[in-house]
N, C-alpha and C positions, 0 to 999 in steps of 0.2 A: 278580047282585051280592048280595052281603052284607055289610048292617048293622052294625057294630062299633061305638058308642060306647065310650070309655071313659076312663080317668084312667092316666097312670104316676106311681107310688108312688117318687119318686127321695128321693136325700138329696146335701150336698156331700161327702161321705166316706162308707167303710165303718162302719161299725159307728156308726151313731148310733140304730138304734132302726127301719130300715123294713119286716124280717121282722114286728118286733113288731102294726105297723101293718098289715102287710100281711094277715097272719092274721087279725087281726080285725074287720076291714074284712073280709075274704072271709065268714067266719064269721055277723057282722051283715046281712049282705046277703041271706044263704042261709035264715040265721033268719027274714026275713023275709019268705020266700018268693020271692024273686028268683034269678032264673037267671044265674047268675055266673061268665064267663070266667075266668080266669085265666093269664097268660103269665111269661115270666120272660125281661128283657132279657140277651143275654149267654149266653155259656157256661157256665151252671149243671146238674149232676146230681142236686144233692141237696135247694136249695128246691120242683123242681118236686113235691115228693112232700109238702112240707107243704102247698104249696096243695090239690092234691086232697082234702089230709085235711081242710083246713078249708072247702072248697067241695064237693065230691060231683061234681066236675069235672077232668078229666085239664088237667093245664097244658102250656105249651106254651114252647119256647125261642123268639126271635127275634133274628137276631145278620146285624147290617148287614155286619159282614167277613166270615164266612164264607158268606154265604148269598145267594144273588142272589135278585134281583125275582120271579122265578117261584116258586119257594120260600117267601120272605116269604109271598106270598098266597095262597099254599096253607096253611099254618099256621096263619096269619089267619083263613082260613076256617073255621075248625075252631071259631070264634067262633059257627056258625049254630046258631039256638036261642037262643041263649043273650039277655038283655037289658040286658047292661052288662059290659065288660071292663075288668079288673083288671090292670096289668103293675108288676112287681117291677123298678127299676131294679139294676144292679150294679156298684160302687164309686160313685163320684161321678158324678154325673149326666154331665157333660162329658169322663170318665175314655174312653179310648179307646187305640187302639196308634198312631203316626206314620204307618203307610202305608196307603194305603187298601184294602180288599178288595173281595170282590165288588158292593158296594152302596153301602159307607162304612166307616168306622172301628171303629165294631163300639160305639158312644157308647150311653146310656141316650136321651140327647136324640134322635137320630138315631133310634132308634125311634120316641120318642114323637112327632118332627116326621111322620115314614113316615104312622104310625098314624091323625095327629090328634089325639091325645091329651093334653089339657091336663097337664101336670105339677104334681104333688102335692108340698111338697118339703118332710120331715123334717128340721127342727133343733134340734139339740142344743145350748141355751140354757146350758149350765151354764156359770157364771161368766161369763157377759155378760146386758145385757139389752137397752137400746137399741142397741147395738153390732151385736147377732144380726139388726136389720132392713137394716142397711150389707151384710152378706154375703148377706143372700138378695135384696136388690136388686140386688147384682150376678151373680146366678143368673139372675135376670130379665132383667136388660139383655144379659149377654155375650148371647143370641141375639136379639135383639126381637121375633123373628118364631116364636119358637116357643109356644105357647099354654101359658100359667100359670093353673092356677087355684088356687091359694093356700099356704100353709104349714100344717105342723102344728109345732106349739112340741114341743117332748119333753126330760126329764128339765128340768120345771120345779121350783123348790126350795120358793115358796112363794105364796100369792094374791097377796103384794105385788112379787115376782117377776114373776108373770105381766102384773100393771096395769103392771110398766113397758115389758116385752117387747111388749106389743102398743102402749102408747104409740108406740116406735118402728116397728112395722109401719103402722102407723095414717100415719103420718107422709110415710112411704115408701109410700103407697097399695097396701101390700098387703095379701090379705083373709085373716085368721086360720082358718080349719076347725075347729080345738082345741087345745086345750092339755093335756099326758100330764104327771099329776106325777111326780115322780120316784120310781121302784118299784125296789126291788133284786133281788127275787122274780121277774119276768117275764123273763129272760135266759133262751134256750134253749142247755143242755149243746154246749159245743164239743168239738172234739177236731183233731190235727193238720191234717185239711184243711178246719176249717171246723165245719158243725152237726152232731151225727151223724146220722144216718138217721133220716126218721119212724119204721122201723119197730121201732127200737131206743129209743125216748122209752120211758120207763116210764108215763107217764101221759098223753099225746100230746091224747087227747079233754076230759080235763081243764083242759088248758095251753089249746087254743083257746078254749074255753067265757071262761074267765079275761080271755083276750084282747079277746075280746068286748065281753064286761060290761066292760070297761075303756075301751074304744072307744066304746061306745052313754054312757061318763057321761061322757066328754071332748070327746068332736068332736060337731060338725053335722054328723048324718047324712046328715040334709035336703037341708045345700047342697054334700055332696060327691057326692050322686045327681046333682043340680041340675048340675053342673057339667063332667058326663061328655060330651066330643062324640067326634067320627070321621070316617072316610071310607069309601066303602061300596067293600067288598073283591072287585077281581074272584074269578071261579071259577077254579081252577087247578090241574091234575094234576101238578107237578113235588116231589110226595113222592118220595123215593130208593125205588126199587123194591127187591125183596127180594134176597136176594144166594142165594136157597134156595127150595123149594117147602115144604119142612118143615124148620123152624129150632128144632134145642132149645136153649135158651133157656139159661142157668146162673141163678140166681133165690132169692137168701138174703143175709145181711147180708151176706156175704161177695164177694159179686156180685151188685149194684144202680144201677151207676153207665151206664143209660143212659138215651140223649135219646129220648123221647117221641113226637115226631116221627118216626123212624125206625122204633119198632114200629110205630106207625099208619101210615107210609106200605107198610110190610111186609103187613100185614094187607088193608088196603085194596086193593092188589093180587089178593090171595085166598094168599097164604100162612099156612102153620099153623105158629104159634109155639108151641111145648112147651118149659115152664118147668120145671126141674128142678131140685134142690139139693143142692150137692156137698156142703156143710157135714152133710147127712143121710145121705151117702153113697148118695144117688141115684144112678140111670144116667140116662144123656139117652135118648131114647126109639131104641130101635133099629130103625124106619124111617127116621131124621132123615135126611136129605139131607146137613145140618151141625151142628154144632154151635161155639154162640159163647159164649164166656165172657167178660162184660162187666168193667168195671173194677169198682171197690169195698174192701175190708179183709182182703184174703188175710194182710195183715203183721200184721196179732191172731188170726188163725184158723189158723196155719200148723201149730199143732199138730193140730190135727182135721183139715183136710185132708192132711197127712202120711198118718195114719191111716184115711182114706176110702179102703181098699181096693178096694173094688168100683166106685164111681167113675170112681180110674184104672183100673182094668183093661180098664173097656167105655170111655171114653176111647183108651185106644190101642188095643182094637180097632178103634172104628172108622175113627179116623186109617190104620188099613192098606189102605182102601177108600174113602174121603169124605173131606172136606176138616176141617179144625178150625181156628177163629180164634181171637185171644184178644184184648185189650184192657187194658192197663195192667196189674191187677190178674190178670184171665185172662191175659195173658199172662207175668206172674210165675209163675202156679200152671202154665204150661204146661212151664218151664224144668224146669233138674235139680234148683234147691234156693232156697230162702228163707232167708237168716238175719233171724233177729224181733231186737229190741231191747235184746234182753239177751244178744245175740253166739250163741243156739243154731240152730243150724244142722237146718233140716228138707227133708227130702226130697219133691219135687215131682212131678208127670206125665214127667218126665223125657223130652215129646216132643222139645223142645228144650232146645240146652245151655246157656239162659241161666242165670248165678247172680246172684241179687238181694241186699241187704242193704240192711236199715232199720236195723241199727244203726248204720252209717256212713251220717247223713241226709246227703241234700243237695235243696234244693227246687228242683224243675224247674217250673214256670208260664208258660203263653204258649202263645199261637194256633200252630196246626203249618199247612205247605205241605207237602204230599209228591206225588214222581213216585214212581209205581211201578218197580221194576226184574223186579217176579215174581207174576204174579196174586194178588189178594186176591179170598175169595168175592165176586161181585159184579161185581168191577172187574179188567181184564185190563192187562197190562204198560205203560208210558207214560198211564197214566191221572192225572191233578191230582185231589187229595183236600183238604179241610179236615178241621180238628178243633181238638183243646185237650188238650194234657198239663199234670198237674196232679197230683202228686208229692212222694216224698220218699226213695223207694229208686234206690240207684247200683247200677249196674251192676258186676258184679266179675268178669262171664265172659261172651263171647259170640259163642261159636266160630262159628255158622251163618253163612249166608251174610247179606247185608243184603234185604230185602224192598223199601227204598227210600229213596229221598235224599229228606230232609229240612229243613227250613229254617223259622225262627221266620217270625212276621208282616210284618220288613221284608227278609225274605231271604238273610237271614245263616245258614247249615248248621250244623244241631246234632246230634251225636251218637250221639244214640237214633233209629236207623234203623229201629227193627222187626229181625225175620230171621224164615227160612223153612227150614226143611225138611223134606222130602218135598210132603204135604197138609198139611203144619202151619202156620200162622206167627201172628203177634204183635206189636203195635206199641206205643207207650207211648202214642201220641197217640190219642182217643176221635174217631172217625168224626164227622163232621158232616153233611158233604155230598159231592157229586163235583163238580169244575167240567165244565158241557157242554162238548163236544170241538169 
């Protein structure tokens, strides 16, 4: 068994401030020499890569719908070592899909309840003040059984602001942590799905430091240490085994959009991941077994990989002999062409014939079910798959054949099937898990 205390960093809504918290809180922790978990509630690609940066610790997904019990606690595990866990809720703490999946709903709460984890809950005070203790008491009560340990106030406007704001928390017995004044400077750079990539911050190490020192003058450190509990995690092998003995990897801004879990449970196995970059006009390594191309920003880079000659060429070579996957992103770059956002039209891997465009957006989001109809590395015909697509290129061409019938979180068939030809194929939805047979 393994030890996990820790806290989920929730809020009622997206964007009220709990990356900001979240990093610096990790940040604080590390500075002070503590060994600090990190997780991230939900289907997220792109927070888990700021936690690392601000902890010196690989973060980890935990997602009650796609992911069954055996799974969970093996993820969980990944916590050993470590003396305090940290979890990143996503959307609103109670935010979930209707139907249930492997575990539950796939809720911020539903983890933190799994976990033990008292809930932290970020609010965004502006333009209320004893009002804001009304809504975080009803955070509290919709569950009564799930463990709170207190609020953080954020974007407060002034000291006489704050006295009234906790007036009302005070009221409503609930126990304040800090109060964040309101900063306009602390916002990290977004872009169409969200933050951009840590690796693309221009000042990244700077911005945590910031976050920090912001954190250590605002909150009780003290009693948000104080305040961390758990349950002790069984031991568990149901990481997704590797779908290759040697896996190159696609690995650049352009392709970075995977889960964490999946290289480690790959690894763990004893497979060898070879990371490569197309955007340099890399080759994947030519012993690979496979190669996989994750999702990420092909629809800003489509001109340089047009131009990554070498690339594609060892590319389909070795699709003439070994398998090749793609994933959202890889899987656009795997198609015959891209058009970017200004209508021009660039030429791809041309293993399959998909044609993509970002100029004609349209946002696809939401948990995927999929049956196989045609092997994917890994996983052989009639196999149940989870994932998350998460989008904004439409389809304009896609002759091959379908890879697999698919269907959002309550079952309803959506259109983006994936397709396959030859050893090629490509889905839009990002791997999660497999459901056991």
């Amino acid at each position: 068994m393994i030890d996990a205390p820790g806290l989920m960093i929730s809020a009622p809504a997206s964007g009220t401030g709990k990356t900001t918290v979240m990093l610096g809180l990790l940040r604080s922790l590390a500075d002070d020499g503590i060994r600090v978990q990190p997780f991230k509630s939900g289907p997220d690609y792109i927070d888990p890569a700021f936690h690392l940066a601000a902890s010196g610790r690989a973060s980890f997904n935990l997602d009650t719908w796609a992911m069954g019990d055996g799974l969970l606690d093996a993820i969980a595990a990944q916590a050993a070592g470590a003396e305090i866990c940290i979890g990143e809720g996503s959307m609103g703490l109670y935010d979930g899909v209707a139907t249930r999946g492997q575990s539950g709903f796939g809720t911020s709460a539903e983890t933190a309840a799994r976990m033990g984890w008292p809930v932290v809950l970020v609010l965004d005070v502006s333009g209320q003040a004893q009002s804001a203790a009304a809504a975080a008491l009803g955070f509290k009560m919709y569950n009564p059984d799930l463990p709170f340990a207190g609020v953080i106030l954020n974007r407060v406007a002034s000291p006489r602001h704050e006295r009234l704001t906790r007036m009302g928390m005070e009221k409503a017995g609930l126990t304040v942590l800090g109060a964040l004044p309101r900063r306009g400077d602390l916002a990290l750079p977004e872009r169409h799905l969200g933050l951009i990539q840590a690796v693309e911050h221009p000042d990244l190490a700077r911005a945590i430091a910031g976050y920090a020192t912001f954190l250590r003058d605002n909150v009780d450190l003290t009693a948000i240490k104080a305040a961390a509990r758990g349950r002790a995690i069984p031991q568990s092998d149901a990481l997704l085994p590797p779908p290759a003995q040697r896996i190159a990897l696609a690995s650049d801004a352009a392709f970075s959009f995977t889960y964490p879990h999946l290289i480690e449970g790959w690894r763990a196995a004893g497979a060898e991941v070879l990371p490569f970059s197309p955007l340099a006009d890399e080759t994947p390594d030519p012993t690979a077994d496979l190669v996989w191309l994750p999702g990420g920003y092909p629809e800003l880079h489509a001109g340089t990989l047009a131009a990554a000659d070498t690339f594609r060429s060892a590319l389909r070579r070795h699709a003439e002999t070994r398998p090749v996957h793609g994933e959202c992103g890889g899987y656009m770059a795997l198609g015959e062409a891209l058009i970017d956002k200004d209508g021009a039209r660039h030429q791809m891997a041309g293993l399959l014939g998909l044609v993509t465009s970002y100029e004609k957006r349209k946002f696809h989001l939401g948990y995927r079910q999929a049956t196989l109809s045609a092997p994917l590395p890994g996983h052989a015909p009639g196999a149940r798959l989870r994932g998350h697509e998460y989008h904004y290129s439409t389809i304009l061409e896609q002759p091959d054949a379908p890879l697999a019938a698919v269907a959002d979180a309550d079952g309803n068939s959506v259109p983006e099937t994936g397709s396959r030809r030859g050893r090629v194929s490509g889905t839009f939805f990002h791997l999660i898990t497999a459901e056991a047979p």
